[in-house]
C-alpha positions, 0 to 999 in steps of 0.5 A: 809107147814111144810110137804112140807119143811122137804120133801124138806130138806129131798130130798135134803139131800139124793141127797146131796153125802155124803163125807168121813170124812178125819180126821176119814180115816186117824187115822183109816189107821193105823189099815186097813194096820196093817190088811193088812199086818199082817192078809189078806195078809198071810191069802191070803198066806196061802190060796195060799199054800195049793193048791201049791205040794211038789217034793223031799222035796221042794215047787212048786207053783202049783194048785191042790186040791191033799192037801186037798183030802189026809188031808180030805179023812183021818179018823184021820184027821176028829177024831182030828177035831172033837176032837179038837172042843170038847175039845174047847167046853169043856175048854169054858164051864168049864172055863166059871162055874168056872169063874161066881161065881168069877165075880159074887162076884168081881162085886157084893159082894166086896168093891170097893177097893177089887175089884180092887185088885182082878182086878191087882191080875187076871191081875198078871198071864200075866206078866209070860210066858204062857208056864213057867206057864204051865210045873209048872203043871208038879210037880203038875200033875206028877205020883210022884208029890205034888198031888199024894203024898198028895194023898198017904197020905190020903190012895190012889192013885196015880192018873193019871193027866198027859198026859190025858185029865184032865191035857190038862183042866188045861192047858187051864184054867191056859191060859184063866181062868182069861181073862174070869173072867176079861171079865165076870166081866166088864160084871156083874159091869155093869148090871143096879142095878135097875133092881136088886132090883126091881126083889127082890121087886116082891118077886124074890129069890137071885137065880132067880134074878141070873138067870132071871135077871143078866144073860139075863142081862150080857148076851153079855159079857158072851157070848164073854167071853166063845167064847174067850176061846174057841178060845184061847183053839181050836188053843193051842198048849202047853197044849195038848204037856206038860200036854196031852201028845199030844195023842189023838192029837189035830190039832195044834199038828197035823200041826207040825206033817205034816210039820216034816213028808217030810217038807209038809207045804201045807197040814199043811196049809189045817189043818191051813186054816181050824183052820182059819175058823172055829174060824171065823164061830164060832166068828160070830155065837157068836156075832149073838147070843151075839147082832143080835139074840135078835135084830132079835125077835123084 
């Protein structure tokens, strides 16, 4: 009989039509229309403009697949796509080193007190423009700069950091190394201390436990932390301009040269167009492996 009531209960709630929740639509058309507005409609836009053509300095509304046949059937193109990934790929993996010990110590190894004050200190850099923040490497890096001249000192150099890819690096750091350590962190302050001790209680290193325990642990947040900057780094624009000298380019610095070169917005929206799913493609590759991948095993 009890069988019967809950089938009974259960079929007529899956007859019953399930009505939208008015309160949660409403607070949440906020967000769908900023989305709207601010990100599918130039999207959409942007989609448009790359099949639109340029006669005598001017847009017309077209279609035509010329665009993106001329960008893509440009070896320099496809070298600057592959190494601006890399460079992405590059600042993600360095930032995300450097960034753990620091976490790894602010979540684990401080007081409460000191933790808090690391958090305001990491938070402190955003209060001054990125750009500011970035030609201040300048004297830094320079051929006649702080480093160099310490250097001198010391017996050697100069050594050439500026315009190349080291410096391009530090740029990137100083954009997204303290949201890494502040994602990494909030990561790490959250992984179950039980789990900690009971692998030091079965005899597990402090190393091991690092590795076999918080890591797995942490996981999520550490995987998101290193996607972060790996977008933030794939789409700068600073950093390669002021600390890399813009050669090799990367495909922020090569948008702004197909826009000057003849005013040809609709092939710089190719390259923008691509930027746009690329980081999507990797956006969600990183949150399958971040929450589905383990979801999938079992």
């Amino acid at each position: 009989m009890a069988a019967a009531a809950e089938g009974v209960t259960a079929g007529a709630g899956r007859g019953r039509r399930v009505r939208p929740d008015g309160y949660a639509l409403f607070w949440g058309l906020p967000l769908a229309v900023w989305q709207g507005v601010f990100f599918l409609a130039p999207l959409a836009f942007l989609v448009v403009m790359t099949f639109w053509s340029v006669k005598n300095f001017r847009l017309e509304a077209d279609f035509d697949t010329v665009n993106w046949v001329k960008m893509w059937s440009k070896g320099y193109v496809v070298d600057t796509y592959l190494r601006t990934l890399g460079y992405g790929a590059l600042a993600a993996a360095v930032c995300s080193l450097l960034a753990f010990p620091a976490a790894y110590a602010l979540a684990f190894k401080v007081s409460p007190a000191t933790r808090r004050l690391g958090v305001f200190l990491l938070i402190t850099p955003f209060f001054t423009s990125y750009i500011v923040r970035v030609y201040s490497w300048q004297p830094v890096l320079s051929e006649s700069g702080i480093l160099n001249t310490v250097f001198a000192h010391l017996g050697f150099g100069p050594v050439a950091m500026l315009n190349t890819l080291f410096g391009t690096v530090i740029g990137y750091l100083t954009l997204c190394l303290p949201l890494v350590i502040l994602l990494q962190l909030f990561s790490l302050a959250n992984v179950d201390r039980s789990l900690i001790e009971a692998a030091h209680n079965l005899g597990c290193g402090r190393i091991r436990t690092v590795f076999l325990v918080i890591v797995p642990s942490a996981k999520v947040g550490l995987i998101l932390a290193a996607t972060f900057a790996f977008i933030l780094c794939f789409g700068d624009f600073v950093s390669p301009v002021s600390l890399g000298g813009s050669k090799p380019p990367t495909l922020s610095i090569l948008i702004v040269d197909t826009v000057k070169q003849g005013n040809h917005w609709p092939r710089a929206a190719v390259v923008a167009l691509t930027m746009v799913v690329t980081l999507i493609v990797v956006a969600f590759t990183a949150l399958y492996f971040a929450y589905g991948h383990g979801r999938a095993r079992r």
